[in-house]
SEZAPA-785985 format. One record per residue: residue number from 1; x, y, z of N, C-alpha, C in turn. Coordinates in nm, 4 decimals. Example, Ala and Ser with C-alpha at 12.3 -4.5 7.8 and 13.67 -1.06 7.14 Angstrom:
# SEZAPA-785985
NODE  seq        nx        ny        nz       cax       cay       caz        cx        cy        cz
NODE    1    1.3190   -0.5690    0.7800    1.2300   -0.4500    0.7800    1.3200   -0.3300    0.7800
NODE    2    1.2850   -0.2250    0.7080    1.3670   -0.1060    0.7140    1.2900    0.0030    0.7870
END
This chain:
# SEZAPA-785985
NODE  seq        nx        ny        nz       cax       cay       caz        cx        cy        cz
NODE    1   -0.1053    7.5426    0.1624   -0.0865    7.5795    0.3016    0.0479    7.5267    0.3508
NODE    2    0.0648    7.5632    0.4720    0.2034    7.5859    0.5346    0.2367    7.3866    0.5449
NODE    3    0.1143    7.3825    0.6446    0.0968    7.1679    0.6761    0.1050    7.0841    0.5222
NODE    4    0.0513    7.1197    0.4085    0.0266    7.1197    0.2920    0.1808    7.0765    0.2327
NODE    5    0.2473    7.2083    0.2584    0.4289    7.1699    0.2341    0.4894    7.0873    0.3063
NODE    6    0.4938    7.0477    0.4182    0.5332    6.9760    0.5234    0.5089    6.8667    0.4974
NODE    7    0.3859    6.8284    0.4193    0.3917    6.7014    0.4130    0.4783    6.6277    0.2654
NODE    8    0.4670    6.7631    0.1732    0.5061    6.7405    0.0803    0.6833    6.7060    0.0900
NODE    9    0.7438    6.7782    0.1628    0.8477    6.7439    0.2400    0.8431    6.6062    0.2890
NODE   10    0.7810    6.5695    0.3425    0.7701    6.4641    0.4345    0.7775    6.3119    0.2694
NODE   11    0.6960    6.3284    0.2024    0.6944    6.2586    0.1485    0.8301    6.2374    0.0148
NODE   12    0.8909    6.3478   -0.0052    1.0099    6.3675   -0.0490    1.1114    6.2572   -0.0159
NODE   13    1.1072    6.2918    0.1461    1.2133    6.2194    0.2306    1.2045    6.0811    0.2674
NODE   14    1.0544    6.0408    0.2635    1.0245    5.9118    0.2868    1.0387    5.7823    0.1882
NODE   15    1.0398    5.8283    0.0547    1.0391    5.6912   -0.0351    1.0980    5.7434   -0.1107
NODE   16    1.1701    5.7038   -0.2348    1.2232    5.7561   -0.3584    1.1065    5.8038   -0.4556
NODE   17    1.0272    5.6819   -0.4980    0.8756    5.7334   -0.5485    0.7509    5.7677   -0.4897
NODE   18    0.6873    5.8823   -0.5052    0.5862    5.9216   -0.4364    0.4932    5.7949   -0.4681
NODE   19    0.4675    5.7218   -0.5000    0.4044    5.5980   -0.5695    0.4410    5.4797   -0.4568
NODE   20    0.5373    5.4964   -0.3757    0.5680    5.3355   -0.3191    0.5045    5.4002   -0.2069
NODE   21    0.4371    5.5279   -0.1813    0.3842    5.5815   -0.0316    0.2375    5.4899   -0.0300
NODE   22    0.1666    5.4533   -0.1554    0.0370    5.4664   -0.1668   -0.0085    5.3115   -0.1328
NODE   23   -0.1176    5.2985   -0.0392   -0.1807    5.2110   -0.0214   -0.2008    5.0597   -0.1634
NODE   24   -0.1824    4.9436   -0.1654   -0.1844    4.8328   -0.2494   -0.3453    4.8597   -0.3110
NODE   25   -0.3278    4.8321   -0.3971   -0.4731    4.8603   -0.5345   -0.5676    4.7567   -0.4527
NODE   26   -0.4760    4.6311   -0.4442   -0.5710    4.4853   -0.3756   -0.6115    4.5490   -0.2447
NODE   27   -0.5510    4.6130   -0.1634   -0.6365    4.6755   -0.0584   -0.7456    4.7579   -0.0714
NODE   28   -0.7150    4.8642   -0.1493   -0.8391    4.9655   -0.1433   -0.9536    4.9200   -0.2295
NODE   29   -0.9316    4.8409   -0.3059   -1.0617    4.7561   -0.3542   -1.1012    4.6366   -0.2848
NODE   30   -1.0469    4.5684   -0.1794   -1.1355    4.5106   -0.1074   -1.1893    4.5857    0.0398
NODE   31   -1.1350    4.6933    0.0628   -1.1873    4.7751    0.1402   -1.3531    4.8362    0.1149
NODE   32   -1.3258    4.9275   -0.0611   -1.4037    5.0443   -0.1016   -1.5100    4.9379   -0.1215
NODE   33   -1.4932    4.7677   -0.1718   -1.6162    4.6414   -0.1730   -1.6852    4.6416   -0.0058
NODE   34   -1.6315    4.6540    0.0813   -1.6592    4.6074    0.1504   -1.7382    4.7361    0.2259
NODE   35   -1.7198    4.8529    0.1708   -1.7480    4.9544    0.2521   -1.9405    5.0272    0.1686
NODE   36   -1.9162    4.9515    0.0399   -1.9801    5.0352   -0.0764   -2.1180    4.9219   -0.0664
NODE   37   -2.2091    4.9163   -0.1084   -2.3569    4.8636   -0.0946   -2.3263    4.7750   -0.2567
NODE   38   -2.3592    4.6366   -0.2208   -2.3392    4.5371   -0.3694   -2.4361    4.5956   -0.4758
NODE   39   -2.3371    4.5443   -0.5462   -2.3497    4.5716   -0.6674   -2.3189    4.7169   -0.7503
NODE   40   -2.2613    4.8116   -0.6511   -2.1921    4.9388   -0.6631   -2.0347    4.8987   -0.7403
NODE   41   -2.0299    4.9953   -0.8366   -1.8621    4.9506   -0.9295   -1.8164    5.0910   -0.8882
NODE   42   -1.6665    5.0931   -0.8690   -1.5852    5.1898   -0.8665   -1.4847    5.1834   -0.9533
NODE   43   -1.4445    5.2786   -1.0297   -1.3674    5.2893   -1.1787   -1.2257    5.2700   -1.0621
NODE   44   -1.1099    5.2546   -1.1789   -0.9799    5.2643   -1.1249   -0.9123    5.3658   -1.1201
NODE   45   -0.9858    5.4592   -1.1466   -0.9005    5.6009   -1.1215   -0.9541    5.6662   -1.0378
NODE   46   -1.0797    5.6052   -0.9613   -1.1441    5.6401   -0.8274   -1.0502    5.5728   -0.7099
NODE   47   -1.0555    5.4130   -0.6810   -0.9601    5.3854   -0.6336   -0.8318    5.4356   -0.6286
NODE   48   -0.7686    5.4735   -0.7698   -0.6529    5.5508   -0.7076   -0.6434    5.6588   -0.6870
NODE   49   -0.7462    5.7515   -0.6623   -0.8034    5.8825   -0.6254   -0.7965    5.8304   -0.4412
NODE   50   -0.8974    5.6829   -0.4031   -0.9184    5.7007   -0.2855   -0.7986    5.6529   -0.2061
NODE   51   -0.6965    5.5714   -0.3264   -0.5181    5.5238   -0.2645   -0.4280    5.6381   -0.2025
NODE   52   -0.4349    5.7365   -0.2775   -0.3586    5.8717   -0.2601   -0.4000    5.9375   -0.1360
NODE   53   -0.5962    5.9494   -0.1603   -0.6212    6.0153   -0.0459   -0.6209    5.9372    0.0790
NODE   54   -0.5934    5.8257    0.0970   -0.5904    5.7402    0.2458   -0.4772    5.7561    0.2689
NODE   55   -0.3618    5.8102    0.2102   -0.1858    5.7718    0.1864   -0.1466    5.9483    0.2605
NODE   56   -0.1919    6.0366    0.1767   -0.2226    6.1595    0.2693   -0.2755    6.1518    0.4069
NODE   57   -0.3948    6.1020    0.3997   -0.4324    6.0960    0.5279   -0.3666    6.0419    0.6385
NODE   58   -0.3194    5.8865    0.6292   -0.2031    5.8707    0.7160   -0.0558    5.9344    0.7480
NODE   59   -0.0240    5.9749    0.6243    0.0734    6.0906    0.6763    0.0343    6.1919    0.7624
NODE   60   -0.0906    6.2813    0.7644   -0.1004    6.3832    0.8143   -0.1234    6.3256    0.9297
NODE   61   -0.2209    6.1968    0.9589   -0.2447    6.2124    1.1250   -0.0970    6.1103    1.2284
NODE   62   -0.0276    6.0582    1.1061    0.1254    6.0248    1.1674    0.2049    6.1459    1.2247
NODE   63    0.1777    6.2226    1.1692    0.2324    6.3504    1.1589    0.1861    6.4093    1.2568
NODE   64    0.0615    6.4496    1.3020   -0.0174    6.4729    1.4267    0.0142    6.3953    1.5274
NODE   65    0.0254    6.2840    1.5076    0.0536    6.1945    1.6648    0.2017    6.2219    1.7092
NODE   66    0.2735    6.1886    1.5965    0.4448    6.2628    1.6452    0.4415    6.3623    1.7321
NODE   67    0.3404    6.4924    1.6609    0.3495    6.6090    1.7466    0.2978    6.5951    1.9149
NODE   68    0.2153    6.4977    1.9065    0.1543    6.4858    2.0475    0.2559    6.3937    2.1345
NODE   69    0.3283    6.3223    2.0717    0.4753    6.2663    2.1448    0.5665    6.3433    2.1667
NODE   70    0.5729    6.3995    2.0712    0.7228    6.5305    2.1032    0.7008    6.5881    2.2352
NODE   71    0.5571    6.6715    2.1920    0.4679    6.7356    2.3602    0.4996    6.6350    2.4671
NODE   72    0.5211    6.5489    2.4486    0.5349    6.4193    2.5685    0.6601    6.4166    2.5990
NODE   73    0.7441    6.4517    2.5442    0.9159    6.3894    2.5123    0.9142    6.2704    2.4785
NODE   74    0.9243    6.2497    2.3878    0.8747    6.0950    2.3628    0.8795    6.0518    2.2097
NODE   75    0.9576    5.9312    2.1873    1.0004    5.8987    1.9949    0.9471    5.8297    1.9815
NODE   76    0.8396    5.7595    2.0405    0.7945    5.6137    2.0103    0.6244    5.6613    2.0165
NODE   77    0.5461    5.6529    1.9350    0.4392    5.6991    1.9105    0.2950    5.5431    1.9479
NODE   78    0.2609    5.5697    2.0141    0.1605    5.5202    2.0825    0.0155    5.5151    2.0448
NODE   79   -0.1077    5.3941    2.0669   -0.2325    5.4260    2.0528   -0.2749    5.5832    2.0763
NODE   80   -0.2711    5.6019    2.2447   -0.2665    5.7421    2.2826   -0.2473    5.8660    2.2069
NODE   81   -0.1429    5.8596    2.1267   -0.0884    5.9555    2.0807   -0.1989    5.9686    1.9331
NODE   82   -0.2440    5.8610    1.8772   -0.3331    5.8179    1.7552   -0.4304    5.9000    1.8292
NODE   83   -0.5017    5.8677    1.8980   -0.6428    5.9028    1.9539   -0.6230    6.0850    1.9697
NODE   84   -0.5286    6.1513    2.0390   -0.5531    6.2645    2.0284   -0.5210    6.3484    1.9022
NODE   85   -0.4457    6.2354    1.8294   -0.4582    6.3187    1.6778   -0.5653    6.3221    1.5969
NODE   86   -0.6395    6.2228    1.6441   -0.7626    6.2062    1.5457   -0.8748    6.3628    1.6077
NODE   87   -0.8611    6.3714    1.7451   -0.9268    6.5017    1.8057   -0.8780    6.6111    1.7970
NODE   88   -0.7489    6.6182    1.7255   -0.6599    6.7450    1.6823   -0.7276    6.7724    1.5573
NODE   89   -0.7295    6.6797    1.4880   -0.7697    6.6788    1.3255   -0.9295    6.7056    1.3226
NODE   90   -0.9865    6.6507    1.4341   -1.1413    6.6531    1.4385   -1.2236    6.6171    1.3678
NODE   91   -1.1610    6.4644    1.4062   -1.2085    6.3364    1.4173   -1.2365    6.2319    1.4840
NODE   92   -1.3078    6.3261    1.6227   -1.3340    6.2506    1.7529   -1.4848    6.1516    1.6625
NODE   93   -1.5240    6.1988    1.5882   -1.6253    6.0685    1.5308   -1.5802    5.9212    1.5070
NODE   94   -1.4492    5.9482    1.4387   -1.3909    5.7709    1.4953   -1.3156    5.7425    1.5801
NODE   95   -1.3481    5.8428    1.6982   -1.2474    5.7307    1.8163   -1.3233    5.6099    1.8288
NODE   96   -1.4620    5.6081    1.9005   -1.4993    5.5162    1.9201   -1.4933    5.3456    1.7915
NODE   97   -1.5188    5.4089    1.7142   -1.4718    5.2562    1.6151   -1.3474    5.2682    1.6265
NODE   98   -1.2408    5.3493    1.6097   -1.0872    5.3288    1.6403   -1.0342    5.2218    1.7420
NODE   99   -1.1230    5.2794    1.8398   -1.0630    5.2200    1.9635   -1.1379    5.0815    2.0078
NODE  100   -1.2535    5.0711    1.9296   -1.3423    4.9120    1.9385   -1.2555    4.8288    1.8673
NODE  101   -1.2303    4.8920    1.7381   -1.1413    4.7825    1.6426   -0.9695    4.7847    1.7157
NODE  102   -0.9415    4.8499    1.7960   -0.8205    4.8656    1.8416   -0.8052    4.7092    1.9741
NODE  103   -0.9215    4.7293    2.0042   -0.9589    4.6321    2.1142   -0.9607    4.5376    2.0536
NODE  104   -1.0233    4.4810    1.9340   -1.0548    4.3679    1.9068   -0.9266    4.3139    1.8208
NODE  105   -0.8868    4.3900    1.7608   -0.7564    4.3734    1.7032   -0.5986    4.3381    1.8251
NODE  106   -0.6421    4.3345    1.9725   -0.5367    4.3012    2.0640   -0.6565    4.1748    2.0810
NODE  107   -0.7454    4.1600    2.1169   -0.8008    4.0623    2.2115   -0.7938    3.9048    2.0874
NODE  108   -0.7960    3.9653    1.9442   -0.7391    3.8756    1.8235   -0.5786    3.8042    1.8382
NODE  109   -0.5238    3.8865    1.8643   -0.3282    3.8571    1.8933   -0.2950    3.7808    1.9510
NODE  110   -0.4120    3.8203    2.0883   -0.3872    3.7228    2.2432   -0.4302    3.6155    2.2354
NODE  111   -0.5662    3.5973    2.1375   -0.6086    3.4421    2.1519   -0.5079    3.3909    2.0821
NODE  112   -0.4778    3.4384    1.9431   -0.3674    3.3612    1.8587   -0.2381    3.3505    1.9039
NODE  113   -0.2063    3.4369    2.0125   -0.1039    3.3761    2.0738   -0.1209    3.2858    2.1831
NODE  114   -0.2051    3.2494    2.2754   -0.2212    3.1298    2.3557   -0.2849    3.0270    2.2799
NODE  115   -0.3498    3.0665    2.1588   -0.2998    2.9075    2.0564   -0.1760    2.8352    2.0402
NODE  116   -0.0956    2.9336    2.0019    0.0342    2.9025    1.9548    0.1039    2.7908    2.0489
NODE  117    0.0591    2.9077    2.2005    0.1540    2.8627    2.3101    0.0825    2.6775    2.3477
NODE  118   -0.0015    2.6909    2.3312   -0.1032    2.5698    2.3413   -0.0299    2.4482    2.2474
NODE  119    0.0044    2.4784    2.1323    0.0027    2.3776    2.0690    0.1521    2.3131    2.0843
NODE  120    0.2308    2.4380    2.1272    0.3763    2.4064    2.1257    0.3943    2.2880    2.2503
NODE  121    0.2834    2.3502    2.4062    0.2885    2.2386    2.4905    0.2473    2.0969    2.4589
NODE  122    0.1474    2.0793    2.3530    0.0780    1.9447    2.2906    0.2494    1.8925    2.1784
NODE  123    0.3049    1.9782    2.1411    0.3851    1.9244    2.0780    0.5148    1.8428    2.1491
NODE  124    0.5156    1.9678    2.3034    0.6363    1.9227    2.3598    0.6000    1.7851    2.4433
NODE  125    0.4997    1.7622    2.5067    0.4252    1.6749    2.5565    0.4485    1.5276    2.4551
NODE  126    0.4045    1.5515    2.3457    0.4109    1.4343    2.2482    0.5379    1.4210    2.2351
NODE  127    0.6191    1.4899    2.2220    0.7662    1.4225    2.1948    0.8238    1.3918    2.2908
NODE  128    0.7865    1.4293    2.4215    0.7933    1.3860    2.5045    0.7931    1.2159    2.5798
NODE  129    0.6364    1.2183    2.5241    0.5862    1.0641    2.5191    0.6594    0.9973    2.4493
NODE  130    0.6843    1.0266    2.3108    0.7503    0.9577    2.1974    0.8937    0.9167    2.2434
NODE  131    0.9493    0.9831    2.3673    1.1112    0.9620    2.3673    1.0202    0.8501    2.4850
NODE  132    0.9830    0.8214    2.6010    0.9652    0.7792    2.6670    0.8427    0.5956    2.6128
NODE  133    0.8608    0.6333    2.5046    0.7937    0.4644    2.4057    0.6856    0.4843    2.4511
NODE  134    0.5949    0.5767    2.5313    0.3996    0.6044    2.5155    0.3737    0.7152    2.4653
NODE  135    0.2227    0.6937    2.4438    0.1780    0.8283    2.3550    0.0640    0.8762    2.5157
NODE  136    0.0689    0.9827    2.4804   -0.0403    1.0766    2.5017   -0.1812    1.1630    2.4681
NODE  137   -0.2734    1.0522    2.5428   -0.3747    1.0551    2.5115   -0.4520    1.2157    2.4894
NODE  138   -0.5585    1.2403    2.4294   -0.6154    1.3474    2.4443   -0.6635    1.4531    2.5342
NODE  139   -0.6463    1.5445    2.6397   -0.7188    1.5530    2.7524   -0.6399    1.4915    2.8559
NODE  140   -0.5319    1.3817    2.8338   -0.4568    1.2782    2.9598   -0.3050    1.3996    2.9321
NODE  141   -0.2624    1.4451    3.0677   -0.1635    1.5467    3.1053   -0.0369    1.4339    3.1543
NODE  142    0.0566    1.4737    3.1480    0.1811    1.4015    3.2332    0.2345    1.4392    3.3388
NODE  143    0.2845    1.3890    3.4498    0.3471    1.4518    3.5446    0.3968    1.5433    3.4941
NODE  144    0.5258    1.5655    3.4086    0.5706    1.6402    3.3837    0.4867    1.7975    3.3580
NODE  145    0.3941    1.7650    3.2485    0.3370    1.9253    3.2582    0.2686    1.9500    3.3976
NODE  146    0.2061    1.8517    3.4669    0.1414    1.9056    3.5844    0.2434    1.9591    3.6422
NODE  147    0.3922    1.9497    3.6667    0.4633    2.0019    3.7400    0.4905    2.1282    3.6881
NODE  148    0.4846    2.1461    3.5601    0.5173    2.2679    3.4798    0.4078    2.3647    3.5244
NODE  149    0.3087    2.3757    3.5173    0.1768    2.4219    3.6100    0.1889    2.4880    3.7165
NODE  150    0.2893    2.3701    3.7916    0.2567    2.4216    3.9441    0.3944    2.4988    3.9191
NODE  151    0.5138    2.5360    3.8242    0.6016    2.5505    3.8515    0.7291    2.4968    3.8732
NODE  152    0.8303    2.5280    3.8883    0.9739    2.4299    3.8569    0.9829    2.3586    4.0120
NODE  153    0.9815    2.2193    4.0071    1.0529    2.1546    4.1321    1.0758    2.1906    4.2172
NODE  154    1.1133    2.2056    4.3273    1.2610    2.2602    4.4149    1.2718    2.1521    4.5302
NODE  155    1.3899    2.1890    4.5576    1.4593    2.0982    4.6423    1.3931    2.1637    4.7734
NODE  156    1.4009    2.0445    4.9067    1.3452    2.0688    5.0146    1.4808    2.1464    5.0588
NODE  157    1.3887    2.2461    5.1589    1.4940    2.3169    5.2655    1.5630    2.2313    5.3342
NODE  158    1.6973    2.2887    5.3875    1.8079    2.2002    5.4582    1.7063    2.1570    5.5869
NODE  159    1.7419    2.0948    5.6896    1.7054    1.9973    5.8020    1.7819    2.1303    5.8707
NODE  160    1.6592    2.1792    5.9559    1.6476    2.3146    6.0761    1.6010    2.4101    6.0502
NODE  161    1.5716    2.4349    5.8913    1.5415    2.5963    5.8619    1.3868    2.5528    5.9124
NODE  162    1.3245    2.6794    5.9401    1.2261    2.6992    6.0083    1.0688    2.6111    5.9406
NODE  163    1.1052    2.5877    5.8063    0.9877    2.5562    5.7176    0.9751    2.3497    5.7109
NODE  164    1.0899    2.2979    5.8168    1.1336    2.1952    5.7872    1.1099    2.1408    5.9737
NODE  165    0.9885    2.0518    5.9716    0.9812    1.9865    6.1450    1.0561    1.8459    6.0885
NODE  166    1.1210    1.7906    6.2407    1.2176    1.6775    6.2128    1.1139    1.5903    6.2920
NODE  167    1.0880    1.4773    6.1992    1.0298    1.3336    6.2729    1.1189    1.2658    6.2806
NODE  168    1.1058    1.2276    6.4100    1.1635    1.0743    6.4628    1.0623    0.9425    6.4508
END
C-alpha cells in the first residue's frame, strides 16, 4: 500500500541500518515476560518478529501524530497529537491506559523532581552550617531557609511612602 511505502521511505531516511530502528532485544523480552503468563517461553525469532513489529508500529503512529500537527501548524508533536493518532489508527482501546500511564509517568518526574530539589536544600543548608562551625539538626530549619520560604529580604520603604507611619 501507498502508507506501506511511506514508511518504507521513512525508514530509509532515518538510520543507515534498518536494524538500528528496532526496539533493544533486553527490552522486548522484559516487556513480552512481563506481559505473557509465567512460565510461557518465547523463541528469539518471535521477539524479533515482535522488535520489528513494535518499531513499525511506532513509526506509523509517529507518523500519524505529525499529520495531526501539521493540521495544527505545528512541528513539535505533543501528547494530544499521540491520542488522536491512536483514534485515527483505531486505537481508541488504549487511550485510556495511554493516558493513565501518561499520568503516572508525569506525577513519577514531579515527585523525583521535588526530591532532588529537597535534597539540594538539605545540602545547601548543611554547608551552610558547616561554614558557620554548627551543624544542622534534623527537622531544625535556619533563619536563613525560613527566609528563603517567605522569599528574598527587602529593604524597608523610604520614610513617607504611604506603607511607612513615622513614630516619635
Amino acid at each position: 500500500t501507498f502508507q506501506h511505502y511511506l514508511i518504507q521511505i521513512n525508514l530509509r531516511n532515518m538510520a543507515e541500518k534498518p536494524e538500528d530502528l528496532n526496539l533493544p532485544m533486553a527490552v522486548v523480552t522484559r516487556i513480552t515476560k512481563e506481559a505473557l503468563p509465567e512460565g510461557c517461553v518465547i523463541s528469539k525469532e518471535a521477539r524479533t518478529a515482535l522488535s520489528k513489529a513494535a518499531s513499525v508500529f511506532v513509526l506509523y503512529a509517529t507518523s500519524c501524530a505529525n499529520t495531526v500537527a501539521q493540521k495544527s501548524k505545528r512541528k513539535t508533536l505533543t501528547a494530544p497529537d499521540v491520542f488522536s493518532a491512536m483514534e485515527d489508527m483505531e486505537f481508541e482501546t488504549f487511550l485510556d491506559p495511554l493516558k493513565d500511564s501518561l499520568e503516572a509517568f508525569r506525577s513519577e518526574q514531579n515527585e523525583a523532581k521535588e526530591r532532588k530539589a529537597a535534597k539540594k536544600r538539605e545540602k545547601e543548608a548543611a554547608e551552610r552550617a558547616a561554614g558557620e562551625g554548627g551543624t544542622i539538626e534534623e527537622g531544625e530549619e535556619s533563619a536563613a531557609e525560613d527566609e528563603e520560604e517567605e522569599g528574598e529580604p527587602q529593604e524597608p520603604p523610604p520614610p513617607g511612602s504611604p506603607d511607612v507611619q513615622m513614630v516619635e
